[in-house]
C-alpha positions in Angstrom: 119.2 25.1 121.0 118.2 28.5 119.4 121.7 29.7 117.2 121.7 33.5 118.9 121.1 31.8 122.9 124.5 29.2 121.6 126.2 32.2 120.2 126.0 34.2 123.6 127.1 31.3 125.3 130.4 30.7 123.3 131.5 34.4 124.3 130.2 35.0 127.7 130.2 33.0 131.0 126.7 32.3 133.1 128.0 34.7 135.6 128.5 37.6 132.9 124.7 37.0 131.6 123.6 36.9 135.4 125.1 40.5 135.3 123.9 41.9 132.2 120.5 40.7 132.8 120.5 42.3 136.5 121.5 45.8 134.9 119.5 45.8 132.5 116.7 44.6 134.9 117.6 47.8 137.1 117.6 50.4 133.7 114.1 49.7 133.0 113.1 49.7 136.0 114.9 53.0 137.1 113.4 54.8 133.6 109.9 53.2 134.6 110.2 54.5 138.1 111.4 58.9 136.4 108.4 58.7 134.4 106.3 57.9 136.9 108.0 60.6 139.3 108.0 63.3 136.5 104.2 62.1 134.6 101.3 64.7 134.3 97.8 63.8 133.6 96.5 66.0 131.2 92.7 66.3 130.0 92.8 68.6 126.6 89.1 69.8 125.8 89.6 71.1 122.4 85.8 72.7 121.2 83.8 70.1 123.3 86.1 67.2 122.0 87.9 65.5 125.1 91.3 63.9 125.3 92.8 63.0 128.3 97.6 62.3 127.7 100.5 61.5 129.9 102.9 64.1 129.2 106.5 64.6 130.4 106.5 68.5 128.9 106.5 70.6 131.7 104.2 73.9 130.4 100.9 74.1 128.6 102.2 75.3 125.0 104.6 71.9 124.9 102.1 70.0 126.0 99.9 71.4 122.7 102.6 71.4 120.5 103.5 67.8 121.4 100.1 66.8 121.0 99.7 68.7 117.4 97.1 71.4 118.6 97.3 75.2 117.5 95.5 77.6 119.2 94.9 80.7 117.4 95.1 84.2 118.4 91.5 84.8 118.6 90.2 81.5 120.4 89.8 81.0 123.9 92.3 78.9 126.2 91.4 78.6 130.0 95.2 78.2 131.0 98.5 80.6 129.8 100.5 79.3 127.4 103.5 79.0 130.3 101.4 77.5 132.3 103.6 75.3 135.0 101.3 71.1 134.7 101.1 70.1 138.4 102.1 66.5 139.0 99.8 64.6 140.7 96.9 66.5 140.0 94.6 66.2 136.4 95.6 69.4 134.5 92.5 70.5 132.0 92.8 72.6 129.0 89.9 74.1 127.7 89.6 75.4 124.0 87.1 77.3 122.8 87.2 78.3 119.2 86.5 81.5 117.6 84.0 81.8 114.4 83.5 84.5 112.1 80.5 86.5 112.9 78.8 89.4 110.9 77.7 92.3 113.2 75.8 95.1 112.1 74.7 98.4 114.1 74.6 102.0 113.9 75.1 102.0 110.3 78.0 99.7 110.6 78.9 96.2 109.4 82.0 94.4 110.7 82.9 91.1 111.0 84.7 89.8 114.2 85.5 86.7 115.2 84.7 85.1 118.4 84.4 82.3 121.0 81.6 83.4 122.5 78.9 81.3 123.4 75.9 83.3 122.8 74.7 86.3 121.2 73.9 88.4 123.9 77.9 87.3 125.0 79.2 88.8 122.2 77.3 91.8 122.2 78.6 92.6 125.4 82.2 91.7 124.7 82.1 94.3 121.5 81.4 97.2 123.9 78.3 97.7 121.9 75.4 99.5 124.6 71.6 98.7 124.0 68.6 100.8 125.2 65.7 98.9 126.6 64.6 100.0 123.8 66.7 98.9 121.4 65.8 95.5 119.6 67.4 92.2 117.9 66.8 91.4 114.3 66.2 87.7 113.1 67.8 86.5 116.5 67.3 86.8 120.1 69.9 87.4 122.4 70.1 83.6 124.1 70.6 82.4 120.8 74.0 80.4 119.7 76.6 81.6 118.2 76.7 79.9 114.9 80.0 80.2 111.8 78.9 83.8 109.7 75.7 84.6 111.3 74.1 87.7 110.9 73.6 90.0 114.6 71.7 93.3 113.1 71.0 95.5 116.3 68.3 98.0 115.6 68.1 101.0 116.9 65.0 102.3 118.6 63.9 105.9 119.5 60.4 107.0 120.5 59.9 110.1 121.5 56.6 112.4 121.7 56.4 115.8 118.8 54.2 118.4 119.0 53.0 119.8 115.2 50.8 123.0 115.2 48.8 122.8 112.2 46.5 125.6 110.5 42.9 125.9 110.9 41.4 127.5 107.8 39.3 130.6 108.2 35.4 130.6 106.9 34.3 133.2 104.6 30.7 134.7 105.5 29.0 136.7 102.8 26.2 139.1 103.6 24.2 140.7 100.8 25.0 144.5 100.8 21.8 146.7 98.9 23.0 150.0 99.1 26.5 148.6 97.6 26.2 148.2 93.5 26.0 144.7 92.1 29.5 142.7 91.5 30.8 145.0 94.0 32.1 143.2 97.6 33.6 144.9 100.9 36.1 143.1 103.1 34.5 143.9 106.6 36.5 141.7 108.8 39.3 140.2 108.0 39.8 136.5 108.3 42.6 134.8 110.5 43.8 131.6 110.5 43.4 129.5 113.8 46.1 127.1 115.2 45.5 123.5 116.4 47.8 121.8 118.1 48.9 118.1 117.8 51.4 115.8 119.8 52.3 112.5 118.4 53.9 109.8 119.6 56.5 109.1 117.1 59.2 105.9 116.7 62.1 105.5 114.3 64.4 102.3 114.0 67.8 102.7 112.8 66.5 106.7 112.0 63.7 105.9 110.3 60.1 106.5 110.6 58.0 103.7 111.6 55.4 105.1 113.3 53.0 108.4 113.9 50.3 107.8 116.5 48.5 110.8 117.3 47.9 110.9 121.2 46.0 114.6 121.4 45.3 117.3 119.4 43.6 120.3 121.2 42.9 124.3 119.4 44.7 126.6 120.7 43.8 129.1 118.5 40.0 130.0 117.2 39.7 130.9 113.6 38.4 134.6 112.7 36.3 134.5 109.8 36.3 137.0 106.6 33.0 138.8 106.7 32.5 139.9 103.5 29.4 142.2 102.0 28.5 142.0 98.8 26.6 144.7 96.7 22.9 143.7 95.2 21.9 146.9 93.9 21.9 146.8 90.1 21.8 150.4 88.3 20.2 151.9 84.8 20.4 154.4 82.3 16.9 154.9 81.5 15.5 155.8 78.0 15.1 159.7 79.5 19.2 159.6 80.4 18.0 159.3 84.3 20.6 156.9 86.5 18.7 154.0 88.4 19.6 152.4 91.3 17.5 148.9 92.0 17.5 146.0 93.5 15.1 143.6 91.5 13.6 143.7 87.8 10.2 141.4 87.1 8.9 141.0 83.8 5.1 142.2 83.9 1.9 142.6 82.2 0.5 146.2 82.1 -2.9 148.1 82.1 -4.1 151.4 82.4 -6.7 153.0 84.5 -8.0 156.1 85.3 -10.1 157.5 88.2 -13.6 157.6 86.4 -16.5 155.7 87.7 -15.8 152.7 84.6 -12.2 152.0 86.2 -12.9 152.8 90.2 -17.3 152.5 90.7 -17.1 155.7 92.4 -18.4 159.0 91.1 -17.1 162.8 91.8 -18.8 163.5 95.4 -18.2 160.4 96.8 -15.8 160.8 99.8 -13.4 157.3 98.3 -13.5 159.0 94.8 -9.9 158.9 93.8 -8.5 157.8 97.2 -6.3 154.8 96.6 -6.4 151.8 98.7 -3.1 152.9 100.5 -5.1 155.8 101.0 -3.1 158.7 98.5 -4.8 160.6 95.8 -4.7 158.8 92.6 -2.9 161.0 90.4 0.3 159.9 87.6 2.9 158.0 89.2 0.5 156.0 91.3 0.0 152.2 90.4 -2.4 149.7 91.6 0.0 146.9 92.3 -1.1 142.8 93.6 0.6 143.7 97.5 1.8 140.2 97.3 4.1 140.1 94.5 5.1 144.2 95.3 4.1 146.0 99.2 2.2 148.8 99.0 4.5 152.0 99.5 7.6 150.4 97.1 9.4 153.0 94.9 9.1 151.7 91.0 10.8 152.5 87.5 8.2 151.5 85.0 9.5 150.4 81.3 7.3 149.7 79.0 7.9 148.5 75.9 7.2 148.6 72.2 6.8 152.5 71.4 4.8 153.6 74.6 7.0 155.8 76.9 8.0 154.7 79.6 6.0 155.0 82.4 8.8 156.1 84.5 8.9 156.6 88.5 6.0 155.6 90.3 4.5 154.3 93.8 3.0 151.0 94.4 -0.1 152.4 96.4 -3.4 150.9 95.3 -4.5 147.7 94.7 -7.3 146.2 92.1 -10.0 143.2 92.0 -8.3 141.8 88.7 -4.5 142.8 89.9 -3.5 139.7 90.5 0.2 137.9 90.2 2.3 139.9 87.8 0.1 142.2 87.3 0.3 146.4 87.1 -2.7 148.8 86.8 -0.7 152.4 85.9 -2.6 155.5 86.6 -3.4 158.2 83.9 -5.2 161.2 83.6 -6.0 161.1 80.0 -9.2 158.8 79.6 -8.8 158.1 76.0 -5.3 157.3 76.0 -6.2 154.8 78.8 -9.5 153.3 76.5 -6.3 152.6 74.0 -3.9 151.6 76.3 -5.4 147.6 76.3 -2.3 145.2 77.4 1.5 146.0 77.3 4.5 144.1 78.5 6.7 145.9 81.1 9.8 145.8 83.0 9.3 147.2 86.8 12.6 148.0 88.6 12.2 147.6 92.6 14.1 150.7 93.3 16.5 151.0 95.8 15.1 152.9 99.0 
């Protein structure tokens, strides 16, 4: 017989056992039957991870606390912390909890921390407002929230500018004879026109992105500068007269008179000494190729080497061998034209 089972025996009686056993029988049994009055299921879902307890703790924070789980301030819980457990019923606790997240918008970086789900959650949980406009930067708004990611909002404006920009005024020169050489007149003056431009312009967090000219129309016409300029060149001559001209030509120079060897027409004749422009030859008169000068033009005759000058003069007749830049000069005295032969002249176009 087993020495503890003899020992009882030696102090108590059957009957005493039989009594012992009975209450101790009805203890157990009266402490199995409170529990399972005063249980609670409880299913604790603690950041997806399930685990379903028998508690006798009466509110959600004991139940927590008895089972080792903190909740911080910032994560989520689905039931208050005095939260009464119902018997009878499954009580579920959800936890969600919050991660670090950087946001950055308007010039602003912050980091929050949160339980939310997604980004576009979190967004709208900060009290942060987006335009349609507006866009996400390396993540879209369905996106999960992950530990230290980066949510950059970026801020878009487009709006349409109008620029008026300057249209340049032409200069228009016109050639001036009766104004001296290097001289110029302003005769109208030139004004600026105005063209007008409207762009479409965007900007992202302030700053430019993009110019895209829609129209541009002129809403102002340029004026040009007219502006006349003087060709008329003067001289001193050799005699201290002032000339006024418009052209010089370098020319070769003869001398003719109105005898029947220069013209082939005798004293009688009704041509002898008509020129071909139909004036009396007489000193100042030139034959001329009508060509290179008209017939009528007022001339200043220079001739050089130690000949005078021929001096004023009128291109009015012309000559079979006066060709090119060629002059013929009219004088009266026959042997000074028989010793004339060939000269080199300047002829100045004279201003009319």
């Amino acid at each position: 017989m087993i020495p503890i089972v003899r020992n009882i025996k030696r102090y108590f009686s059957l009957a005493e056992l039989t009594v012992v056993f009975l209450a101790l029988t009805i203890s157990v049994t009266a402490g199995i039957g409170v529990f399972h009055f005063f249980k609670k299921d409880v299913t604790i879902i603690d950041n997806g991870r399930q685990t379903v307890v028998k508690t006798m703790k009466s509110t959600v924070a004991e139940v927590l606390q008895q089972n080792d789980i903190k909740v911080e301030p910032c994560d989520y819980i689905s039931l208050p912390m005095d939260y009464k457990l119902k018997r009878n019923e499954m009580n579920k606790i959800t936890i969600k909890r919050a991660v670090p997240v950087n946001l950055i918008a308007d010039g602003e970086e912050r980091t929050i921390m949160t339980y939310r789900e997604t980004v576009g959650d979190v967004i709208g949980t900060c009290g942060i407002a987006m335009n349609d406009s507006d866009r996400l930067e390396g993540v879209s708004a369905d996106d999960r929230v992950t530990s230290n990611m980066d949510i950059r909002i970026v801020r878009v404006n487009e709006k349409l500018v109008t620029e008026n920009v300057e249209i340049p005024y032409s200069v228009v020169r016109k050639e001036n004879r009766s104004l001296a050489k290097g001289v110029e007149k302003v005769i109208t003056k030139g004004q600026p026109g105005v063209k007008e431009r409207l762009f479409r312009v965007v900007t992202e967090d302030g700053k430019e992105v993009l110019r895209e000219l829609i129209k541009e129309s002129v809403v102002k016409n340029p004026v040009s500068m007219v502006v006349e300029f003087g060709s008329l060149m003067t001289k001193k001559t050799s005699r201290g007269e002032s000339l006024r001209y418009n052209k010089v030509l370098d020319m070769v120079c003869t001398a003719y008179t109105a005898s029947y060897a220069d013209t082939g027409k005798r004293p009688g004749d009704p041509l002898f000494g008509i020129t071909a422009s139909g004036m009396k030859a007489r000193e100042g008169i030139v034959a001329v190729d009508p060509k290179v000068i008209p017939l009528g033009t007022k001339l200043y005759i220079e001739i050089e080497g130690s000949t005078p000058d021929y001096g004023f003069a009128i291109a009015g007749d012309t000559g079979g061998a006066i060709k090119g830049n060629k002059i013929d000069l009219y004088y009266d005295d026959v042997n000074f034209v028989r010793n004339f032969g060939r000269k080199k002249c300047k002829v100045y176009i004279l201003y009319d």
